[in-house]
C-alpha positions in Angstrom: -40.9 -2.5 28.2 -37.2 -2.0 29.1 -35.6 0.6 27.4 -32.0 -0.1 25.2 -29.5 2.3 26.3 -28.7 4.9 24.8 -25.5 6.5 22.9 -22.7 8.2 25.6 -23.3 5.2 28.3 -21.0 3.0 29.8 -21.4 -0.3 29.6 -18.2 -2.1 31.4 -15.2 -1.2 29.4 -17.7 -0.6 26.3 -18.6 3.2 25.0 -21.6 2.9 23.5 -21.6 5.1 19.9 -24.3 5.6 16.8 -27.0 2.8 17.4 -27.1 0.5 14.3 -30.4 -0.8 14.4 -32.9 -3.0 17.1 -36.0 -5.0 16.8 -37.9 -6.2 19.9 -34.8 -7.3 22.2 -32.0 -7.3 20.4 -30.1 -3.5 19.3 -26.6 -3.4 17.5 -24.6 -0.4 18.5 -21.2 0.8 17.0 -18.7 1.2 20.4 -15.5 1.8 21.5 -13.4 -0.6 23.6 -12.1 1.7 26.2 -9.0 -1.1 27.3 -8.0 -2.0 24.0 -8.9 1.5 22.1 -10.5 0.1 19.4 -13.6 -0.2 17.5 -15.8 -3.1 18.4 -19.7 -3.7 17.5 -22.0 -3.8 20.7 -25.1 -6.7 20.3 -27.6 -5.8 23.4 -30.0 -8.5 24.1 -32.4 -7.8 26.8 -33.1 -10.9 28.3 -35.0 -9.4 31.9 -33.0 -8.6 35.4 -30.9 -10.3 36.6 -29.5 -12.3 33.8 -29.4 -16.2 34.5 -26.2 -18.2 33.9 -28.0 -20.7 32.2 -29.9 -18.6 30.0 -26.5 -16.3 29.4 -24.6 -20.0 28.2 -27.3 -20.7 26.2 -28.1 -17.5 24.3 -23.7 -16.9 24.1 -23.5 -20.5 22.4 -26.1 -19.6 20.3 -24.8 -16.4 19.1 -21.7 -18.0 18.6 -23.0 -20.5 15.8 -24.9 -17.7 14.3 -21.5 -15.7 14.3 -19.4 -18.0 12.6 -21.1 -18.1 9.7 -23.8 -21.0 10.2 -26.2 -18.2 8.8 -23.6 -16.8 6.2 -23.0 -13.4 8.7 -19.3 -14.1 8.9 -19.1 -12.2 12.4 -16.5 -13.0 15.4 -17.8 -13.1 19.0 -14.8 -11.1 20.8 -16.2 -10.9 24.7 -19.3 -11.7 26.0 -20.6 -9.6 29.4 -23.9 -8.5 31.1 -24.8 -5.2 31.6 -28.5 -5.0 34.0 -31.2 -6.7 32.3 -29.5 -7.3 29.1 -26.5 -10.0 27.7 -23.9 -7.9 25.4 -22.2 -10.0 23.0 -19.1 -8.0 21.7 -17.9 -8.4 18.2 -15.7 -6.7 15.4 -18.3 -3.8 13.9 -21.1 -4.7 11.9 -21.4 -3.9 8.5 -24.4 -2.1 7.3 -25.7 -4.8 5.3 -25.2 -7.5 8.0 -27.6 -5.5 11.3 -30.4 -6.5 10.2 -29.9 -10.1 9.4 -27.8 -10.7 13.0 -30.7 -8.8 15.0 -33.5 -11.1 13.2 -31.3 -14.2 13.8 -30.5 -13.4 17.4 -34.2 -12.3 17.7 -34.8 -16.1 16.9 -32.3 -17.6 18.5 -33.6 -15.5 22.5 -37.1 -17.2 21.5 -35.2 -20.3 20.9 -33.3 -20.3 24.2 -36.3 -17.8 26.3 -38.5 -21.4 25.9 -38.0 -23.6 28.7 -36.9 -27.4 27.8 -38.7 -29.5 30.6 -40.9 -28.1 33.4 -39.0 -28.8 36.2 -40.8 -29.1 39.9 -41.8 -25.7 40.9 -40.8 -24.7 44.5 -42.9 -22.5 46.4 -42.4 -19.0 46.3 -39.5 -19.5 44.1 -39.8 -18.5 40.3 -40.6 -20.4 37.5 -38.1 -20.9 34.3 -40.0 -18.2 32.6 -39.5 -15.8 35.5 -36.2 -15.9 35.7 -35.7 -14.8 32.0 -38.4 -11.4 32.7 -37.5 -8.3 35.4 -39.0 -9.5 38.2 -41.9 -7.0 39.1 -41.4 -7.7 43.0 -38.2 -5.6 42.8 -38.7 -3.6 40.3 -36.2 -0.6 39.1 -37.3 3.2 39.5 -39.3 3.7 36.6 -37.5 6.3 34.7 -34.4 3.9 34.6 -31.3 5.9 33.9 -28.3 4.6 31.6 -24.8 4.8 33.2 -23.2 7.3 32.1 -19.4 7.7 31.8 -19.1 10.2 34.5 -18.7 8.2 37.5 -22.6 7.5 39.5 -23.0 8.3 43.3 -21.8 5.1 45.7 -25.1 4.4 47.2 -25.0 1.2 49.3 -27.4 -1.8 48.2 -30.8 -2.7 49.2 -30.4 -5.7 51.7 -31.1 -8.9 50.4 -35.0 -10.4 50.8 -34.8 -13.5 52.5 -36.1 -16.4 51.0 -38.7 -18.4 51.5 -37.8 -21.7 52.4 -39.9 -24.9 50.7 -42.4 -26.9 52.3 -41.8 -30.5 52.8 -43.4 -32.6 50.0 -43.0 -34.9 47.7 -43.3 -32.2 44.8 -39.8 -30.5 46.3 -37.1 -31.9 43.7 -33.8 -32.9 46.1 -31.3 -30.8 44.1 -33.3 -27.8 43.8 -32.2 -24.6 45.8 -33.1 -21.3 46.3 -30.9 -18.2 46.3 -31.9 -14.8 47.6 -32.9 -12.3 45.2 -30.6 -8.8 45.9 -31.6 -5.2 44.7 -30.4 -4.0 41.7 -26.3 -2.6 42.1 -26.1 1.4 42.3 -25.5 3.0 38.2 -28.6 2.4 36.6 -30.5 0.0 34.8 -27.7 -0.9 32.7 -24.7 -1.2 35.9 -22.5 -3.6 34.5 -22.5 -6.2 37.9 -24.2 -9.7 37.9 -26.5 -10.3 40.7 -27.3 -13.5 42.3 -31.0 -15.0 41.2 -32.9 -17.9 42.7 -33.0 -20.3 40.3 -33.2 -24.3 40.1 -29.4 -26.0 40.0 -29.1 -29.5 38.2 -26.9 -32.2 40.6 -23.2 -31.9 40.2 -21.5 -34.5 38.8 -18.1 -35.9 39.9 -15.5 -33.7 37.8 -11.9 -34.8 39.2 -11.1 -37.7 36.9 -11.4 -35.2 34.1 -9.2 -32.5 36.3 -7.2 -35.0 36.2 -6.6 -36.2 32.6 -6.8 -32.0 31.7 -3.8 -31.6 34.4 -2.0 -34.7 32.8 -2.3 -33.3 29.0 -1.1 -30.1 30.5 1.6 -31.5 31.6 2.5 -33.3 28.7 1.9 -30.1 26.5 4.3 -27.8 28.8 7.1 -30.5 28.5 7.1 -30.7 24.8 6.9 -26.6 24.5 9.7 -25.8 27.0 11.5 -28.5 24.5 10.3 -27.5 21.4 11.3 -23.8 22.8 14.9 -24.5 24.3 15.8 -26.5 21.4 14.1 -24.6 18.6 13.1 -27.6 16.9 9.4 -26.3 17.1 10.0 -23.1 15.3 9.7 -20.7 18.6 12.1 -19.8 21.0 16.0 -19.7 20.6 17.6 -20.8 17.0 19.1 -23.9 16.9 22.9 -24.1 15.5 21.5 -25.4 12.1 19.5 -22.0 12.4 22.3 -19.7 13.4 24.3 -20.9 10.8 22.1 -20.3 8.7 21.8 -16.6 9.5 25.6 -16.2 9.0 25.3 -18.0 5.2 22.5 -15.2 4.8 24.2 -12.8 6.1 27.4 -13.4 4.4 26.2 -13.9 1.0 23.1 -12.0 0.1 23.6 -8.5 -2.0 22.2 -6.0 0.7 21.6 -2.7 0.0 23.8 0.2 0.4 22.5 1.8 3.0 22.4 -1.1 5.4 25.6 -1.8 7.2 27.4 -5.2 8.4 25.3 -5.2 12.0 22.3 -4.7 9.7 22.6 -7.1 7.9 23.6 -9.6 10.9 20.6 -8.5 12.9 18.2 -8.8 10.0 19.5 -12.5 8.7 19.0 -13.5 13.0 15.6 -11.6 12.6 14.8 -13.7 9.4 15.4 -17.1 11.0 13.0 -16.4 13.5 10.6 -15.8 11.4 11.3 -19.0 8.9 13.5 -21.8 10.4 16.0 -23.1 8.3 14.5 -26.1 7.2 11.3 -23.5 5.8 13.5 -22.0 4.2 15.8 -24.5 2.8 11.7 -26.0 1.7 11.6 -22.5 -0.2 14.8 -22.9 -1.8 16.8 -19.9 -0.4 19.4 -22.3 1.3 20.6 -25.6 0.6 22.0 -28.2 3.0 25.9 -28.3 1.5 28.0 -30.5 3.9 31.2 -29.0 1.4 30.5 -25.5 2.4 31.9 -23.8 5.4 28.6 -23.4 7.7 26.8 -26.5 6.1 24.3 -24.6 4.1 24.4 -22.5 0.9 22.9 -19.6 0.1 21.0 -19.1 -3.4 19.7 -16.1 -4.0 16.1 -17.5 -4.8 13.6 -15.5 -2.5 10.0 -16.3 -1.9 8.0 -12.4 -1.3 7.4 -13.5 2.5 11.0 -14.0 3.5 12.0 -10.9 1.0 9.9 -8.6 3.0 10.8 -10.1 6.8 14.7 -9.7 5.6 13.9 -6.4 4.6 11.9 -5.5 7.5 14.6 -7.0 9.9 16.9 -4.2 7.7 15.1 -1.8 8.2 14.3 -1.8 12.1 18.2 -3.1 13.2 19.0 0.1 11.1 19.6 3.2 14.1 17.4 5.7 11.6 15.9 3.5 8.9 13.7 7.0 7.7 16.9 8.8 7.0 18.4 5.8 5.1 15.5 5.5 3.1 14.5 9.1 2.5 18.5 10.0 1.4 17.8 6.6 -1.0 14.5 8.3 -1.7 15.2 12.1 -2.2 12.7 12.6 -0.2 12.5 16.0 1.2 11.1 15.0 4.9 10.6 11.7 6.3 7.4 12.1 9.0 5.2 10.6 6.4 7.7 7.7 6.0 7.3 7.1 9.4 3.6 7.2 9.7 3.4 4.5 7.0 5.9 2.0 8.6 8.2 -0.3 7.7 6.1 -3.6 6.8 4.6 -1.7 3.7 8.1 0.0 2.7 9.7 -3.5 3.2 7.9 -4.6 0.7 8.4 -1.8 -1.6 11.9 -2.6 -1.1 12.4 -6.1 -1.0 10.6 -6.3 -4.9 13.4 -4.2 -5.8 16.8 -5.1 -4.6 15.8 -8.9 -4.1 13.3 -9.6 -6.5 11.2 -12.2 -5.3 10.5 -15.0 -7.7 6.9 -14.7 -7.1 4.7 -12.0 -6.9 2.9 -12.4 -3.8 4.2 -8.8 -2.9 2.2 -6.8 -5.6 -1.2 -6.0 -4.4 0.6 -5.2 -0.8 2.8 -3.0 -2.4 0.0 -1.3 -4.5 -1.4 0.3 -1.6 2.1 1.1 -0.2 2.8 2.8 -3.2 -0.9 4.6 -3.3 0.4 6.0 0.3 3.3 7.4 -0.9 2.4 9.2 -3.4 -0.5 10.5 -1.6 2.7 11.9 0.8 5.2 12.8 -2.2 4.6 12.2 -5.4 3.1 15.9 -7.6 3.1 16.5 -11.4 6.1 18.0 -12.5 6.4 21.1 -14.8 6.3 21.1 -18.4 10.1 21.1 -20.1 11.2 24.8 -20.9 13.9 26.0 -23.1 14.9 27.5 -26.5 14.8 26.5 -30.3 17.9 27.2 -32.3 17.4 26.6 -36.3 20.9 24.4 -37.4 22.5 22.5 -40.9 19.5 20.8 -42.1 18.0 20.4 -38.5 16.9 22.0 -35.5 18.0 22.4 -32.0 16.1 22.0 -29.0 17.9 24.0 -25.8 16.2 22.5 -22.5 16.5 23.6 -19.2 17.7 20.4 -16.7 14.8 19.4 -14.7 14.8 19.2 -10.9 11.9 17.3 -8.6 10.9 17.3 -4.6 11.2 13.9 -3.6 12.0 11.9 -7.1 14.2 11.9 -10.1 13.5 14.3 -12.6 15.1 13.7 -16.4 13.8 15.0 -19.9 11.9 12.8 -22.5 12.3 14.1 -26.2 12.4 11.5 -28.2 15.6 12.2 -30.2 19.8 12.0 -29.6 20.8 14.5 -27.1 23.9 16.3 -28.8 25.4 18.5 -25.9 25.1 18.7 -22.0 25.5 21.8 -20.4 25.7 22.7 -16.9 22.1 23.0 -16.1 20.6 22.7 -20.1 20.6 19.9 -22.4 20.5 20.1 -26.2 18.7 18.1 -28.4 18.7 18.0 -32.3 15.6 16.7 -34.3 17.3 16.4 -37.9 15.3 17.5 -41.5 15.5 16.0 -45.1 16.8 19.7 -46.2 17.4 23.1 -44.8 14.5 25.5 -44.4 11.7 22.3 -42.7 10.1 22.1 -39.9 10.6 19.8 -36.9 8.7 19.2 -34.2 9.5 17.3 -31.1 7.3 16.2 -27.7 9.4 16.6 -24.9 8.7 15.5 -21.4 9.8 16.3 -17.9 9.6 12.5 -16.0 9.8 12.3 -12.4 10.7 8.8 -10.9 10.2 8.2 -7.2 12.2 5.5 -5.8 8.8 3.0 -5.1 8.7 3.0 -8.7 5.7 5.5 -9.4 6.2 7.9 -12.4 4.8 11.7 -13.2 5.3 13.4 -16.3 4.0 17.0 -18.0 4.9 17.4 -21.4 4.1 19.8 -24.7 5.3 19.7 -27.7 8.2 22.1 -29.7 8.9 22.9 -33.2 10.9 25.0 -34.9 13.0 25.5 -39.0 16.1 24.3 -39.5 18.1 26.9 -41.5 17.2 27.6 -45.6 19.5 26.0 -48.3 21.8 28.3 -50.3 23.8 29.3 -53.0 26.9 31.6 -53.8 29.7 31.9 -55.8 33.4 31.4 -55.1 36.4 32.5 -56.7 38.5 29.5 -56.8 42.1 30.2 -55.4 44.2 28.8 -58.5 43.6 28.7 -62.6 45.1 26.3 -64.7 42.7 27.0 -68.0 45.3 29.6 -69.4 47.9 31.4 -67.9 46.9 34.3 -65.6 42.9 33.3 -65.7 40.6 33.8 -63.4 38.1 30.6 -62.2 34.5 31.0 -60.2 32.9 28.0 -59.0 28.8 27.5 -57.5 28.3 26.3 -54.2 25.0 24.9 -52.7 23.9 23.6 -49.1 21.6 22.3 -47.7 19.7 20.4 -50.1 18.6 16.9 -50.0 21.1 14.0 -50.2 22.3 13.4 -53.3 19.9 15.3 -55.0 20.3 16.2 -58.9 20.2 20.2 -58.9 19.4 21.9 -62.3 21.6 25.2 -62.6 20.3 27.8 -64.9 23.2 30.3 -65.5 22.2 34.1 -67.5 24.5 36.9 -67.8 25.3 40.5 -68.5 28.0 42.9 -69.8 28.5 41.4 -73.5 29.8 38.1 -72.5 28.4 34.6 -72.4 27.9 31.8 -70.3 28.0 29.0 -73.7 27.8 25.7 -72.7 27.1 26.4 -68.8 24.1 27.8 -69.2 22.7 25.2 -68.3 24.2 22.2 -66.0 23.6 19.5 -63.6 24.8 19.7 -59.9 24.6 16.4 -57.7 25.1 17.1 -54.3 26.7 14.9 -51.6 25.2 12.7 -48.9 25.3 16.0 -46.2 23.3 17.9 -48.8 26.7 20.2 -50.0 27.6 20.2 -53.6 30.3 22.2 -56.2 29.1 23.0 -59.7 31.5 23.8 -62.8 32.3 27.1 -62.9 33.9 29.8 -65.3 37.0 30.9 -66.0 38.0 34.0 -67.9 41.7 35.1 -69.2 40.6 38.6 -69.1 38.8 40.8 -67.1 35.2 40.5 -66.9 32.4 43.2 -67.0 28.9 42.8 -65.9 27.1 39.5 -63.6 26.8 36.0 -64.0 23.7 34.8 -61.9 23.3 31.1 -61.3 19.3 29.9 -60.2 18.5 26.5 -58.3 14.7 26.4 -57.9 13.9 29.4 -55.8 17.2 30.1 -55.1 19.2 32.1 -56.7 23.2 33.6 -56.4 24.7 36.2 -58.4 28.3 37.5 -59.2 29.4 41.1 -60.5 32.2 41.7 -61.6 33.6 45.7 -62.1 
């Protein structure tokens, strides 16, 4: 049986790779396309050597059917070649899932096409319909048959042809059969990728030059209407029309462009647009309307569809002479090669959501995965806020350090009133009913990046404002009795308006009579000033005044 070839050879243009999977004649390798440098999946089909054209048509038309989803594989025949004994039908790789249903279906599709349709007259010492699909055992290969490999094989000249064997007369001789002579395999292997003449039986031509004909006169009649259609611009291709150019300078003129695009940006990427939608599409989207009043005939409206958002902004960004370093100074990004790398269809988008919001959101799974690769490139968790508490009136004072960020915007997140700015700190108070509570606060560090992804580390801080208190106060005039002297209670930082009860003892033989007891209601901030005493002589001893737990006392010598 002939062997498949193996990974490493060289089949045309085609590296084989990793073999997928095979059954009797048919293997599916993974391969490289060598001219194009990409990834292709490699279908060998061994159908004997040499390969017949008729047998190649058939099994390639099949395959085609089968590829396009008349068995639900959903596959795409790219190119299809020969390579010795075996027809390789190229397509885009082949999923896992998908080898083994496209090997059994092109297994029955060979048998399909291997069976011969009609048994045509046989000529003598010519070979029958079967033959011609099988190696043919008069010329047989060496029989270890070795793969080409990349490296270049020897140049060793071919076997001359065999002559053939020319038909006796007789009626069984069909008029327009023919035989060919049957060469030696081509120098490379088993697998050489050359197509060699066969013998084989040739149906009667049939007279083809009234359809050359008609084909050249539809030719024609196609190339007149594009070099039209392109001169003209009325087909969408080729040079704007004037409807089109003016169009670009309405666009130009009128839309909001970012800041880091200049005038010839914005010219070039309005030029750029129209090529990509004529005016008419985009006067059908609504982002110009025909306005015979206005200067260039259209006018411009501001209402972008995600499409024309992201060609404008792609047209920006590639007429701009360094569209990384406009971006990553917009940005804050700290380098720009991974800008670069991810290219400016997927950071047009990015952009045009932003500056020219798109009235529909056909830009936001695209984006997405724009936005995934940048912050694979940029994006990191900041660190947590850091700083100082500071007790205050009834409150308490949170002393953060300013936040900085590689490649974003980094601001603080603490849920209350910042109350001062500093050079590099801010301060933020988290107020308490009364002195001497606690307050807590979460605070954040937030780093915004300018595709709209956010990082943040937080923890939370607490701290006690300052405790309430009491003292006494010698009041700086008397008008009780002449030469007196008058002390008066004062209390902070209690509750608002809170009703105080004032207990009021005393020593050195005097006493305190009817303020003994009292009342003091303090003010909305918490502050308050109770009666106090006056005395026309001079006192001996203490007078202390109790709130609660609180307490103030005043001697007197």
């Amino acid at each position: 049986m002939t062997p498949f070839p193996v990974p490493g050879n060289q089949l045309g243009r085609y590296l084989l790779g990793e073999q997928r999977g095979h059954r009797d004649r048919v293997a599916v390798y993974d391969a490289t396309d060598t001219a194009l440098h990409r990834p292709v999946g490699l279908t060998v089909v061994l159908v004997g050597s040499p390969v017949p054209p008729d047998l190649r048509h058939r099994l390639s038309r099949e395959a085609a059917t089968l590829a396009r989803g008349g068995s639900g594989l959903g596959l795409q025949i790219l190119d299809v070649t020969e390579a010795g004994p075996a027809v390789c039908l190229v397509t885009p790789p082949v999923p896992a899932t998908t080898v083994q249903s496209w090997t059994g279906a092109l297994e029955a599709a060979l048998q399909r096409v291997d069976a011969p349709t009609e048994a045509p007259t046989q000529l003598p010492g010519s070979p029958s319909p079967l033959q011609r699909h099988k190696p043919q055992q008069a010329q047989q290969q060496p029989a270890a048959y070795e793969p080409t490999r990349i490296s270049r094989p020897p140049q060793t000249p071919p076997a001359p042809p065999v002559p053939p064997t020319a038909p006796p007369p007789g009626p069984t001789a069909a008029p327009w059969s023919r035989s060919r002579p049957v060469q030696a395999p081509p120098p490379g292997g088993l697998y050489a990728t050359s197509t060699l003449p066969v013998a084989y039986a040739e149906p009667p031509r049939r007279r083809r030059w009234p359809v050359l004909v008609a084909v050249a006169a539809v030719l024609v009649l196609v190339g007149s209407l594009s070099a039209w259609g392109f001169f003209t611009g009325r087909l969408g291709f080729g040079p704007l029309s004037s409807k089109d150019k003016a169009a670009a300078a309405v666009i130009a003129e009128a839309v909001d462009a970012p800041a880091w695009a200049d005038a010839s940006d914005v010219s070039c990427a309005s030029t750029r647009l129209l090529h990509h939608s004529r005016s008419g599409t985009l006067d059908d989207h609504g982002l110009i309307e025909a306005d015979d009043a206005a200067a260039h005939g259209w006018r411009y409206t501001g209402a972008w569809q995600s499409d024309d958002a992201r060609a404008f902004v792609q047209g920006l960004l590639e007429c701009s002479d360094d569209w990384t370093a406009a971006i990553g100074r917009q940005w804050h990004l700290a380098t720009t090669d991974c800008l670069a790398d991810i290219g400016t269809g997927p950071v047009a988008g990015v952009l045009a959501q932003t500056d020219l919001k798109p009235r529909d959101r056909g830009l936001l799974h695209d984006n997405q995965e724009a936005a995934e690769k940048l912050d694979d490139c940029y994006a990191a968790d900041p660190a947590a806020p850091t700083g100082r508490v500071r007790p205050s009136y009834r409150a308490v004072d949170f002393v953060l350090t300013k936040p900085t960020a590689q490649n974003g915007v980094a601001e603080l997140s603490v849920g209350v009133k910042a109350t001062a700015h500093g050079s590099d700190t801010t301060t933020y108070t988290a107020g308490t009913s009364m002195g001497g509570e606690r307050a807590c606060v979460d605070a954040k560090t937030v780093v915004t990046y300018g595709w709209g992804t956010t990082r943040s580390s937080g923890k939370q801080l607490c701290g006690t404002s300052k405790p309430p208190r009491i003292w006494w106060k010698r009041q700086p005039t008397c008008d009780a009795a002449p030469g007196c002297l008058s002390y008066a209670l004062h209390v902070e930082g209690f509750a608002s308006f809170a009703q105080l009860k004032v207990v009021n003892t005393t020593t050195g033989g005097f006493s305190c009579g009817a303020h003994c007891r009292k009342t003091l209601t303090t003010s909305s901030d918490g502050r308050g000033v109770g009666n106090g005493f006056y005395f026309d002589f001079t006192p001996h001893g203490t007078i202390t005044a109790r709130i609660g737990k609180h307490s103030a006392t005043m001697r007197f010598r």
